[in-house]
N, C-alpha and C positions, 0 to 999 in steps of 0.2 A: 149101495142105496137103491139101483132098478130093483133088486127082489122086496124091497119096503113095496113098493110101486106096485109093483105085480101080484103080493100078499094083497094088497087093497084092493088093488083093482078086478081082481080075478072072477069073476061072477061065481063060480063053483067053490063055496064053501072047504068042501072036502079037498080039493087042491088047494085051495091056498094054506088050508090048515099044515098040509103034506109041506108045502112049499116053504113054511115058516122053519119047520123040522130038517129039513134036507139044508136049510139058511144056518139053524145051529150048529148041525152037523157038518161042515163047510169049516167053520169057523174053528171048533173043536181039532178041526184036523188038520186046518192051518198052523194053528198055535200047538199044536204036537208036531210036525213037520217041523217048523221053526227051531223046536228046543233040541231035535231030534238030529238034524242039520246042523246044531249049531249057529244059526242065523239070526238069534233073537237081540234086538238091541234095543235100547230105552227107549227110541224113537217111535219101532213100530210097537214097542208095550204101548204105549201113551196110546198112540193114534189108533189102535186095535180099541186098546176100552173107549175109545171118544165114538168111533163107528160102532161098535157095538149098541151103546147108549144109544146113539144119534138113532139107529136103525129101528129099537125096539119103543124110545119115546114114539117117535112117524107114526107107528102100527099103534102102540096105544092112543095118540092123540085122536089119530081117525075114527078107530072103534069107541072109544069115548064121546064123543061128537054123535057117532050112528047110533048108539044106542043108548045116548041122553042118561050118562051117568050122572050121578050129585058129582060136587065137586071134593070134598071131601075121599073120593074115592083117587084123583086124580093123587092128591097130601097124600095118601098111603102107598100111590104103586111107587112116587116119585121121594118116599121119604130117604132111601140108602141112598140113590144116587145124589142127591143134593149136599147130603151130612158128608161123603167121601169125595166128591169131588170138590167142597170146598177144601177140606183138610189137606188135597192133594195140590190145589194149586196154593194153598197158605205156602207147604212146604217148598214146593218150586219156588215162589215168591219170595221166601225168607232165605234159601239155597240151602235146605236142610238136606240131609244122604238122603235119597229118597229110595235106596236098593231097603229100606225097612219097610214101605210102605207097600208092600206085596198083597194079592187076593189074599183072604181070607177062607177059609172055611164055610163060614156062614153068610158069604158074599154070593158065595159060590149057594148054599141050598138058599138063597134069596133071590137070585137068578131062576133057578128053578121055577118059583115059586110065579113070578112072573113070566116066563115062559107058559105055565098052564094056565093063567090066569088070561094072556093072549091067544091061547089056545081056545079057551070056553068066549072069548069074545067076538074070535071068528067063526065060531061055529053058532054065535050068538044065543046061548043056553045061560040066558042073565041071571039065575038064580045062582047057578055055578060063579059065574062070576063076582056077583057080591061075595059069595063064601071064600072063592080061592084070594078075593083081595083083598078082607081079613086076617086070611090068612100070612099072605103074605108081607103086610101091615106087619102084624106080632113080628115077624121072622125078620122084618127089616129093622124093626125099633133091638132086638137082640143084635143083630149085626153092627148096627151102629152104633152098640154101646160095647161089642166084642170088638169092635173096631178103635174106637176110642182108648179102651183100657189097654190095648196092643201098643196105640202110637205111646200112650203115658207111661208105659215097662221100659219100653224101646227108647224114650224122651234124649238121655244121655248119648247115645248112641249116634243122635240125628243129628 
C-alpha cells in the first residue's frame, strides 16, 4: 500500500505514471516467483487479489475525487470486482472447492483495461479516461458474464 501513497502523492505526473507500472510489474513477478518456487498457497492467492484490489480502488478513488468524475463512472471501473468478489466469498461462505474459482482470461484483459484507464487518470488526459472506462465497462460486463457461465459449467464440481 506505500506505493498507492506515493502514486498519489508524487507531484511529477510522469513518475508516478512510471511508478504505477514498476507497482504492476513487482506484483507480475511476485506471482511468477511464487508459482515458479512453488510457494503459492490459498492464503497468499486470496490476500494477493484483496491487495491488489485494495491498491488500485486507493489510486482510483483519489483520482476520481481530483478530477470530479460522474459517478456512474465509479459502477463501471468497480463493476468486475464487486460481481467476483461476491461470488468468491458466497463460495468461501457456503465451503464450496474454491481451486474452480481461478483468474479468468477476461479478468485478466479487465485488469488491463483498468490499469490504462489509471494510467490516463494520472496523467490526467480526461477525455482518455471517459473512453478507456467504457471501455473497460464493456470488457467487465463480458468478464462477469464469462465469469458466471464458468462457475455454472463448473456448478457440480464445487
Amino acid at each position: 500500500m506505500p506505493f498507492a501513497a506515493i502514486i498519489i502523492f508524487v507531484p511529477n505526473k510522469i513518475i508516478a505514471a512510471g511508478l504505477l507500472f514498476f507497482t504492476l510489474f513487482l506484483d507480475i513477478l511476485d506471482g511468477y516467483l511464487a508459482r515458479k518456487w512453488k510457494q503459492v498457497t490459498k492464503l497468499g492467492a486470496v490476500l494477493d487479489a484483496i491487495f491488489d484490489r485494495f491498491f488500485v480502488f486507493i489510486i482510483f478513488i483519489f483520482y476520481f475525487i481530483k478530477l470530479e468524475l460522474a459517478i456512474p463512472f465509479l459502477i463501471m471501473f468497480m463493476l468486475r470486482d464487486i460481481t467476483t468478489s461476491l461470488m468468491g466469498l458466497t463460495a468461501i461462505f457456503l465451503k464450496f472447492n474454491t481451486k474452480f474459482l481461478k483468474a479468468r482470461i477476461s479478468g485478466k484483459i479487465t485488469t488491463l483495461f483498468k490499469v490504462i484507464s489509471l494510467f490516463f487518470m494520472i496523467i490526467e488526459q480526461i477525455d482518455f479516461v471517459k473512453y478507456s472506462l467504457y471501455v473497460t465497462f464493456i470488457i467487465s460486463v463480458v468478464a462477469s458474464i464469462d465469469y458466471l457461465l464458468y462457475v455454472n459449467s463448473n456448478w457440480k464440481k464445487i
